[in-house]
N, C-alpha and C positions, 0 to 999 in steps of 0.2 A: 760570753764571747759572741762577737756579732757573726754573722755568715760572710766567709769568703766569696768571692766569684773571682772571676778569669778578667783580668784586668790587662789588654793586649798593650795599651800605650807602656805601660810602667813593666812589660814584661819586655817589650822592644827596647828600653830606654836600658835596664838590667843587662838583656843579651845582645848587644849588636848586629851579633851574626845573623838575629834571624828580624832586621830593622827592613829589608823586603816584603812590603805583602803581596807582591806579585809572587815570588820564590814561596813565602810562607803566608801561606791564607788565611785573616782571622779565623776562620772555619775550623783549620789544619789544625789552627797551634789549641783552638778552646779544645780539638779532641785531644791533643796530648794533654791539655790540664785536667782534665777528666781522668785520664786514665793514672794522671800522678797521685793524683788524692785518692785511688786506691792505695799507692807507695806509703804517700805522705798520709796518711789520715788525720784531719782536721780535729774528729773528733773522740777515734779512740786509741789510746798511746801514745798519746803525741803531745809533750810537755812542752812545745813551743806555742808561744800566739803572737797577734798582731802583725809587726811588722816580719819579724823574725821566720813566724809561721809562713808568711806570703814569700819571703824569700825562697824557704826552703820548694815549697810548693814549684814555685817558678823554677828553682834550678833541675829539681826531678821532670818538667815538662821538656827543661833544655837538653835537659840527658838525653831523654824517650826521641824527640824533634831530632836530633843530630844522630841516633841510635839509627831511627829509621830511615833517616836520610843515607847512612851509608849503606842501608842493607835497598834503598831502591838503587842506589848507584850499582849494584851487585857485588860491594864489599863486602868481606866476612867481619865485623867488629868484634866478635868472640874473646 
């Protein structure tokens, strides 16, 4: 299996909502993919690969991106 990385085009084209890089920072969004591949682990437990895996990967960063977006808005998302 080759090495993932944070692919922002193909994660922007996937999520819409976060197709702003002013709103969302390539910076912002690589830490939420960081922080999903603790979730998603690429490499242990994790019987997805290729595409499927980057999927997964990307939708765990959309969660975490939209998670903390409500909680700076001072929403509770609980």
């Amino acid at each position: 299996m080759g090495t993932l990385t944070f692919n922002v085009t193909l994660f922007r084209e996937q999520f819409p909502a976060f197709a702003n890089p002013v709103e969302y920072p390539d910076a912002q969004l690589q830490m939420y993919w960081d922080m999903a591949v603790c979730y998603v682990d690429p490499v242990e437990f994790c019987y997805l690969t290729g595409d499927c895996l980057q999927l997964a990967i990307n939708q765990m960063t959309a969660h975490l991106a939209a998670l903390y977006g409500l909680i700076a808005e001072g929403q509770n998302p609980g």
